[in-house]
PDB file of N, CA, C and O in Angstrom:
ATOM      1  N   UNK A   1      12.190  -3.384  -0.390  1.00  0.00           N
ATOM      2  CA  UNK A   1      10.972  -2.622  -0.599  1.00  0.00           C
ATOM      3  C   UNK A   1      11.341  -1.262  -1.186  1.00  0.00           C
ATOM      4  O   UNK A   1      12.267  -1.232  -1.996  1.00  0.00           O
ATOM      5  N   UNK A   2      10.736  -0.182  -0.873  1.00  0.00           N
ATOM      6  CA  UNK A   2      10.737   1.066  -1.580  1.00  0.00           C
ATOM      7  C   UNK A   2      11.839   1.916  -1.140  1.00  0.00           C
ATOM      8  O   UNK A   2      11.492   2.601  -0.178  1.00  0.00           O
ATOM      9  N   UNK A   3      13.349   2.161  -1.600  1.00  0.00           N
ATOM     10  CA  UNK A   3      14.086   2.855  -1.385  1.00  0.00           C
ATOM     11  C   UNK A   3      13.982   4.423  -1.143  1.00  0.00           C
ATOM     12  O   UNK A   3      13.569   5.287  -1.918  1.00  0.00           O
ATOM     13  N   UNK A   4      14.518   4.557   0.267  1.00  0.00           N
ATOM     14  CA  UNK A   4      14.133   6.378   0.364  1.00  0.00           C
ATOM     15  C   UNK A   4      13.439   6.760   0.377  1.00  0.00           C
ATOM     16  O   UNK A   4      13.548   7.942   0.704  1.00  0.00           O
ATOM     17  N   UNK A   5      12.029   6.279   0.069  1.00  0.00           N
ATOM     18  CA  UNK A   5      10.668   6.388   0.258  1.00  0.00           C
ATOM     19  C   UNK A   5      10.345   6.169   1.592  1.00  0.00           C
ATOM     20  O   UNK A   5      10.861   5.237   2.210  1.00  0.00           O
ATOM     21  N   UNK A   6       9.573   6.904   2.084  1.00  0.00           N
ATOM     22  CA  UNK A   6       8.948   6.868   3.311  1.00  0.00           C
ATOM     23  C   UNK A   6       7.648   6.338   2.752  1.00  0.00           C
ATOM     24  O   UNK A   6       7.305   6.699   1.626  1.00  0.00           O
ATOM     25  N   UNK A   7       6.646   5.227   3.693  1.00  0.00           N
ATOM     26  CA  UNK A   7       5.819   5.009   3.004  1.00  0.00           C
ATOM     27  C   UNK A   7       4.317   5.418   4.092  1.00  0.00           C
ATOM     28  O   UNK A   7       4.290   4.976   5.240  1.00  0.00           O
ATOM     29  N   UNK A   8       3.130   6.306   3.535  1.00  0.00           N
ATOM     30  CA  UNK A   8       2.061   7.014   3.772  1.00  0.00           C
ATOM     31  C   UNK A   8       1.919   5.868   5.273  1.00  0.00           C
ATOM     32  O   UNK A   8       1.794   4.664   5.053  1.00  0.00           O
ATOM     33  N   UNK A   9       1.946   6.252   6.350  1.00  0.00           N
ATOM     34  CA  UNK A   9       1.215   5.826   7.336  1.00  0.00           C
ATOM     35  C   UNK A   9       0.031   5.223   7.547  1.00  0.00           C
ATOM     36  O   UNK A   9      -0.038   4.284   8.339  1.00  0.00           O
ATOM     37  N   UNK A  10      -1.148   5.712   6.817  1.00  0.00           N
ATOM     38  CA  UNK A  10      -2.089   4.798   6.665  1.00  0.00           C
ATOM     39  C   UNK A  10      -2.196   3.543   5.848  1.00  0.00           C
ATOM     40  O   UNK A  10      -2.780   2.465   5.954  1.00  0.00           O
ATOM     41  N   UNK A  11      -1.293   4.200   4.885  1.00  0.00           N
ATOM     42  CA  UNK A  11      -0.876   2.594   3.908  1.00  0.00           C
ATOM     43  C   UNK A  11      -0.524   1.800   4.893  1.00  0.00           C
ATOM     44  O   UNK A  11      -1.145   0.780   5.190  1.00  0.00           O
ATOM     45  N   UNK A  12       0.669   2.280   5.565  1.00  0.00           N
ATOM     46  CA  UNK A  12       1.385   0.915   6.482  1.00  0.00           C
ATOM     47  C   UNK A  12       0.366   0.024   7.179  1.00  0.00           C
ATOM     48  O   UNK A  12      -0.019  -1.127   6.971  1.00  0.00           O
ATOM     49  N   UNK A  13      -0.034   1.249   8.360  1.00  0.00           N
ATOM     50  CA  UNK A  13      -1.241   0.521   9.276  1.00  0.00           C
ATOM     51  C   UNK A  13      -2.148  -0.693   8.641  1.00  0.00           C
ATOM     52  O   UNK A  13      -2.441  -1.745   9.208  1.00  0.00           O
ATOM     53  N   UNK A  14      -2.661  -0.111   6.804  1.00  0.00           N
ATOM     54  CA  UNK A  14      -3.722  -0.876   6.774  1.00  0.00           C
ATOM     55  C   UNK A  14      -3.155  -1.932   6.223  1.00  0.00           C
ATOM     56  O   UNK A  14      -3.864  -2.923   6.397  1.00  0.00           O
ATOM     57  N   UNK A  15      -1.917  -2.223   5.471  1.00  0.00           N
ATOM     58  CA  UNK A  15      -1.370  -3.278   5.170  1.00  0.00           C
ATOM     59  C   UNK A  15      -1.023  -3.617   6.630  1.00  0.00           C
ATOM     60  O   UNK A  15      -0.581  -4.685   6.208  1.00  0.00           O
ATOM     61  N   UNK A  16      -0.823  -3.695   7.887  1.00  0.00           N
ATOM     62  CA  UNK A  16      -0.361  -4.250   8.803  1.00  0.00           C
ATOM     63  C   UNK A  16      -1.994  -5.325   9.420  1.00  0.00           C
ATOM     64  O   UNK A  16      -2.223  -6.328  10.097  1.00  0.00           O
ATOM     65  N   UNK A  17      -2.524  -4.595   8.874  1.00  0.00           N
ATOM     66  CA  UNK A  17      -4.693  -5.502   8.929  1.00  0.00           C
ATOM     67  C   UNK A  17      -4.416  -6.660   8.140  1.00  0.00           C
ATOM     68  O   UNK A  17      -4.845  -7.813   8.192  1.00  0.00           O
ATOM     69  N   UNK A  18      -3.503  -6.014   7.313  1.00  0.00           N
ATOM     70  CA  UNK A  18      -3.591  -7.445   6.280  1.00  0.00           C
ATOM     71  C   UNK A  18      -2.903  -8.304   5.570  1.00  0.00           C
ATOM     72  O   UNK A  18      -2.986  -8.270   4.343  1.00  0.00           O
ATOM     73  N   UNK A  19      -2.109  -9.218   6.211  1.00  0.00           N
ATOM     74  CA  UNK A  19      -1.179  -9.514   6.484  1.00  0.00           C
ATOM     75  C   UNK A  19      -0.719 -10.376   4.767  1.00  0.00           C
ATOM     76  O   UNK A  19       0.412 -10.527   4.303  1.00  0.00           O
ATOM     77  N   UNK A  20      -2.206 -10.850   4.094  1.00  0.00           N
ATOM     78  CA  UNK A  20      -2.051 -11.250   2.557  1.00  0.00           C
ATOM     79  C   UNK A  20      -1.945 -10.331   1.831  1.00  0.00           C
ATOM     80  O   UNK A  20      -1.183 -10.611   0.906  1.00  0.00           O
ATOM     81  N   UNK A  21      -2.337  -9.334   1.778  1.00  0.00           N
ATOM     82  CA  UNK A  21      -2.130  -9.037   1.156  1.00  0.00           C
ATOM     83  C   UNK A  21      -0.581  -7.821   1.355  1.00  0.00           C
ATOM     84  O   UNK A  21      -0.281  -7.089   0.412  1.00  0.00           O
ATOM     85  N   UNK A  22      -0.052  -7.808   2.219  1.00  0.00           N
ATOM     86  CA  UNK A  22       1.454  -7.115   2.502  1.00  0.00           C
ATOM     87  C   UNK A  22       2.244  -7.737   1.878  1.00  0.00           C
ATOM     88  O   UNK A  22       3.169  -7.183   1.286  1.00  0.00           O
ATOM     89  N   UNK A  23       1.951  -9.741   1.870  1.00  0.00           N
ATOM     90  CA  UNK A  23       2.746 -10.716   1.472  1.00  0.00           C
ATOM     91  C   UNK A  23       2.699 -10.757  -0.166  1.00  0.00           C
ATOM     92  O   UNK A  23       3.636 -11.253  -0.792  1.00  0.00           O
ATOM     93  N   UNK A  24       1.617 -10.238  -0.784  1.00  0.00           N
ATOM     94  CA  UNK A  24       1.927 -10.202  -2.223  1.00  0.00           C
ATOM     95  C   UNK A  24       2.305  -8.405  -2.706  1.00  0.00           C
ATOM     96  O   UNK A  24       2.879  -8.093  -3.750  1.00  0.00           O
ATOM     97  N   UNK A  25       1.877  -7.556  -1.786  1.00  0.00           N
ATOM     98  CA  UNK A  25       2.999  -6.201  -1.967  1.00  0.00           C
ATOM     99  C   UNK A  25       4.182  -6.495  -1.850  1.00  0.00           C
ATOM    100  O   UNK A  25       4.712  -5.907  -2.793  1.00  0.00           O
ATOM    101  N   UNK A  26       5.027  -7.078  -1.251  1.00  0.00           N
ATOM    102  CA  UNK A  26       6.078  -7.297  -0.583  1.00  0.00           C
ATOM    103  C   UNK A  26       6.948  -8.287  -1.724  1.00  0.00           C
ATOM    104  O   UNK A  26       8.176  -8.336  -1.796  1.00  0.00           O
ATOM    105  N   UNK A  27       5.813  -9.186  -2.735  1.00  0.00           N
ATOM    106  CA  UNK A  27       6.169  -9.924  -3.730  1.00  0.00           C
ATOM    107  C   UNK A  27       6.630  -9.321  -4.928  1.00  0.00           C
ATOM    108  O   UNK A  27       7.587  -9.767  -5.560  1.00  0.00           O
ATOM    109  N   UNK A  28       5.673  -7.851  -5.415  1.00  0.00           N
ATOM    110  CA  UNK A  28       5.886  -7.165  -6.306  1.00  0.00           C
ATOM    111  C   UNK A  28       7.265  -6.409  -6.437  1.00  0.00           C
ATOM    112  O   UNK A  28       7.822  -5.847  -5.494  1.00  0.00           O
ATOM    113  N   UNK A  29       7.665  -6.459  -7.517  1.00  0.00           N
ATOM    114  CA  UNK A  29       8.714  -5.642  -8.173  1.00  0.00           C
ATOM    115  C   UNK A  29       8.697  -4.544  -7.627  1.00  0.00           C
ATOM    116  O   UNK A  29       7.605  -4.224  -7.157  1.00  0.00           O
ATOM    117  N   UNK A  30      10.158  -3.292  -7.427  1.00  0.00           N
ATOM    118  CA  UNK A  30       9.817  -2.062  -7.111  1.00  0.00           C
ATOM    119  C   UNK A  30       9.067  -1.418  -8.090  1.00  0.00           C
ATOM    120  O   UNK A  30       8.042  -1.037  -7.526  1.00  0.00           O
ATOM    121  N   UNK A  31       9.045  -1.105  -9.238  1.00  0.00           N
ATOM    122  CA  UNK A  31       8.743  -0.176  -9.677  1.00  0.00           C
ATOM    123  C   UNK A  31       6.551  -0.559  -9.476  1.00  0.00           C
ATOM    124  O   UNK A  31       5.824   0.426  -9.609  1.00  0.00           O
ATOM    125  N   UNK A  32       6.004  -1.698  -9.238  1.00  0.00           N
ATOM    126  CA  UNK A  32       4.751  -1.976  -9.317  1.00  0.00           C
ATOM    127  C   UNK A  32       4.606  -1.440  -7.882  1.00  0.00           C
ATOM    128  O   UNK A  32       3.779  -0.575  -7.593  1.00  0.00           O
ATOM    129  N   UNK A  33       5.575  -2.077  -6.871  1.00  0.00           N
ATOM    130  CA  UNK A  33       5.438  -1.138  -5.618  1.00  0.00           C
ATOM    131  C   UNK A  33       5.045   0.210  -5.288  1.00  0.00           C
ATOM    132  O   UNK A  33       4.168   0.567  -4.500  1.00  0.00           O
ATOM    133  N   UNK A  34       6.112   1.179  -6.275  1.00  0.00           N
ATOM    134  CA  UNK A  34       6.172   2.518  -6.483  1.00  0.00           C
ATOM    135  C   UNK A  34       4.850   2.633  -6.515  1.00  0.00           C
ATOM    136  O   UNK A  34       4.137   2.798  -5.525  1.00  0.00           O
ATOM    137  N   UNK A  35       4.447   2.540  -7.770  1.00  0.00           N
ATOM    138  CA  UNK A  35       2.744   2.949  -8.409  1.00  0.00           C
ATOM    139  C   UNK A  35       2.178   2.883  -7.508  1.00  0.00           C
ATOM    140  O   UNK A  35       1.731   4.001  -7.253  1.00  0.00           O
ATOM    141  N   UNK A  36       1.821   1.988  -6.606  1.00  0.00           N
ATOM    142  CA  UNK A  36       0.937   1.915  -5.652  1.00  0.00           C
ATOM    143  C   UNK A  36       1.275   2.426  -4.574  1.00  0.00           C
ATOM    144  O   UNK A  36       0.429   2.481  -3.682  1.00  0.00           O
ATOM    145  N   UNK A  37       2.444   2.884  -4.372  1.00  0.00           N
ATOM    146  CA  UNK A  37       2.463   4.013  -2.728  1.00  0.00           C
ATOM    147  C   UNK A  37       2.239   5.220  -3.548  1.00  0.00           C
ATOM    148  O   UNK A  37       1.381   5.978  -3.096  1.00  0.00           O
ATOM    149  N   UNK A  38       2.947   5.658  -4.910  1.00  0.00           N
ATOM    150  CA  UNK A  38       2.395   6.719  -5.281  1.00  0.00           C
ATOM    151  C   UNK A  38       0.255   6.875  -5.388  1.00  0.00           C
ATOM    152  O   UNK A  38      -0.457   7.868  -5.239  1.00  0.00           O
ATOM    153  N   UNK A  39      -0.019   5.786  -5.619  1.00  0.00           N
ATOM    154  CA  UNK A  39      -1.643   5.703  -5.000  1.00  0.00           C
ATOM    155  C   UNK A  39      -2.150   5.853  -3.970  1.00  0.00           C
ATOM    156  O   UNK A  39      -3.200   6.450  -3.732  1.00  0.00           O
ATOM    157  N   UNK A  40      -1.366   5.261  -3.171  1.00  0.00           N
ATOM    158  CA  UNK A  40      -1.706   5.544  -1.694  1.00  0.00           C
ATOM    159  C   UNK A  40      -1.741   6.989  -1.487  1.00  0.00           C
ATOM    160  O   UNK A  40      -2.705   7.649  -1.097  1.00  0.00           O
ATOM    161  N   UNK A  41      -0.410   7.459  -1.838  1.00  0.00           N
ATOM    162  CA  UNK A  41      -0.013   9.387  -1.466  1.00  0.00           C
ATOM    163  C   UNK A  41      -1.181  10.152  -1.645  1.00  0.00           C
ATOM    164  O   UNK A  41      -1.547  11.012  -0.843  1.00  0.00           O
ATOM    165  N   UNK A  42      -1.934   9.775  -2.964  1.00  0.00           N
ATOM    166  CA  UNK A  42      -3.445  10.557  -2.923  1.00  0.00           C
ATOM    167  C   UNK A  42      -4.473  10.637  -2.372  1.00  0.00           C
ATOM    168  O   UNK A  42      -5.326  11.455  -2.719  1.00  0.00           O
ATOM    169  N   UNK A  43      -4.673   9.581  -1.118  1.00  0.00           N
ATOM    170  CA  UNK A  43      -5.972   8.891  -0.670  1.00  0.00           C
ATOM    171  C   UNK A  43      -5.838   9.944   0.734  1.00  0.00           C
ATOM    172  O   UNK A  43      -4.721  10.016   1.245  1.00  0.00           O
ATOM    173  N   UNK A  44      -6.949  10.735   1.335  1.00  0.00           N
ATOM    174  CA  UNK A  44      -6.992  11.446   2.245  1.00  0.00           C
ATOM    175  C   UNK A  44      -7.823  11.053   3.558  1.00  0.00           C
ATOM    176  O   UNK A  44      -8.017  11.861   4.466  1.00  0.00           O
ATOM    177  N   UNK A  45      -8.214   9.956   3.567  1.00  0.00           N
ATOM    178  CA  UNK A  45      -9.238   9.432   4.302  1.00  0.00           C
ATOM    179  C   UNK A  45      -8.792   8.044   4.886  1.00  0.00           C
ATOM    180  O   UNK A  45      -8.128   7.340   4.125  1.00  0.00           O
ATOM    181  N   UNK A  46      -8.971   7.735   5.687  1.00  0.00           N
ATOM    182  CA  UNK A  46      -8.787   6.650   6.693  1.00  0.00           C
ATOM    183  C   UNK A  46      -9.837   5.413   5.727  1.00  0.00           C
ATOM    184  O   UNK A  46      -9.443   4.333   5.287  1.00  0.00           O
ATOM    185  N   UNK A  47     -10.868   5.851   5.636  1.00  0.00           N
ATOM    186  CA  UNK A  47     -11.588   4.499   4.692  1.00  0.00           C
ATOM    187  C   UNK A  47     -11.314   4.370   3.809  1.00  0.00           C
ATOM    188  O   UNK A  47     -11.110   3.188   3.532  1.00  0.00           O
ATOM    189  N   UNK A  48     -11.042   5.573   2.472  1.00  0.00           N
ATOM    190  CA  UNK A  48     -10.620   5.089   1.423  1.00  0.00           C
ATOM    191  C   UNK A  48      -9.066   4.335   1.286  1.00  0.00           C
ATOM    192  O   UNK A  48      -8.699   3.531   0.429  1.00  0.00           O
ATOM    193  N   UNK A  49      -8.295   4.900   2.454  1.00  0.00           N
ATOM    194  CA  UNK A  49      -7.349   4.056   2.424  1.00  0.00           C
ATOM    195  C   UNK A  49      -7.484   2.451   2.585  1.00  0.00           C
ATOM    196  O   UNK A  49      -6.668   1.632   2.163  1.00  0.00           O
ATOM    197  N   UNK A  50      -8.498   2.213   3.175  1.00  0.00           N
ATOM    198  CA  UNK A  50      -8.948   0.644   3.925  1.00  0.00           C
ATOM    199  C   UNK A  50      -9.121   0.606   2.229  1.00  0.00           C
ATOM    200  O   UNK A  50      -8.132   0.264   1.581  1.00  0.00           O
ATOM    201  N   UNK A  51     -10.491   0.988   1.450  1.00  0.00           N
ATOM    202  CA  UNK A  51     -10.429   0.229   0.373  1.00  0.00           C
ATOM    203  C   UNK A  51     -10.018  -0.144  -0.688  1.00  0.00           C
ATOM    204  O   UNK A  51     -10.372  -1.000  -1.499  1.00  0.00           O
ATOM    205  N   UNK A  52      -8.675   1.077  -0.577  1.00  0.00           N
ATOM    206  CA  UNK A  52      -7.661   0.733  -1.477  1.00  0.00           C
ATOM    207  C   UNK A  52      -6.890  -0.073  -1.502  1.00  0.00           C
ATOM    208  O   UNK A  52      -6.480  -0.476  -2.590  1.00  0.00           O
ATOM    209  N   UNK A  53      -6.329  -0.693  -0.089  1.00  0.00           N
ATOM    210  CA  UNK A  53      -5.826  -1.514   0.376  1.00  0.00           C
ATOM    211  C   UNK A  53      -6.103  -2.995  -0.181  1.00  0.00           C
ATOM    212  O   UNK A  53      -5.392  -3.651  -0.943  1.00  0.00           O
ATOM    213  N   UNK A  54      -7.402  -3.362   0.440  1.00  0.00           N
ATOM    214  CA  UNK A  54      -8.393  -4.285   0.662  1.00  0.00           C
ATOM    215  C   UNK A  54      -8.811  -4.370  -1.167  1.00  0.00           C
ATOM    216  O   UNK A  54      -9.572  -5.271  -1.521  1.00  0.00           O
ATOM    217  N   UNK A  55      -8.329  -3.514  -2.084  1.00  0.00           N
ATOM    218  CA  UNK A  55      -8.447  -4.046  -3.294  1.00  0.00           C
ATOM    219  C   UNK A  55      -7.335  -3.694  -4.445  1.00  0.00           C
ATOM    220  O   UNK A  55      -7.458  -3.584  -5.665  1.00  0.00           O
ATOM    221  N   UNK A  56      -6.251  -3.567  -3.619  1.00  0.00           N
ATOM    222  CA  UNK A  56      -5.057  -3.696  -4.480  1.00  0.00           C
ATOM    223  C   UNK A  56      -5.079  -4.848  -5.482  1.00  0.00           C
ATOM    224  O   UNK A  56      -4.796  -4.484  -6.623  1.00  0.00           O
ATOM    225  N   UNK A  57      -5.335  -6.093  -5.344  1.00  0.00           N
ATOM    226  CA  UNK A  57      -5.060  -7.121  -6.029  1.00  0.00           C
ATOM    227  C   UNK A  57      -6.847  -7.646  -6.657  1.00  0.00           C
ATOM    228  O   UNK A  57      -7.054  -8.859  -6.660  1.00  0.00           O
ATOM    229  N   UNK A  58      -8.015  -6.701  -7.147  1.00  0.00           N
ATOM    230  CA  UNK A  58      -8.979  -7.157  -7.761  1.00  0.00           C
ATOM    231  C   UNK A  58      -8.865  -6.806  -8.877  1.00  0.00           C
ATOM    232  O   UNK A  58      -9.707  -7.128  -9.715  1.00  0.00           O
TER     233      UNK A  58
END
């Protein structure tokens, strides 16, 4: 997964809700990884994190 990176806490939690979609994060390449914790890093809110999550892959 993401080297040396610590990854945003709410990211974790809400990928830990969801266990399909962790399994196709977990599929992606690092650098597609990256992009998307660097997405996560911006999200300040407990819900928008849920719906970022919940639509990584639409």
């Amino acid at each position: 997964m993401i080297d040396n990176h610590e990854l945003p806490i709410g990211f974790t939690m809400e990928l830990a809700q969801h266990s399909d979609i962790l399994n196709r994060f977990a599929a992606l390449s690092e650098a597609q990884q990256a992009s998307i914790v660097d997405g996560a890093r911006e999200i300040s809110s407990r819900n928008e994190m849920r719906d970022y999550v919940e639509n990584m892959f639409r």
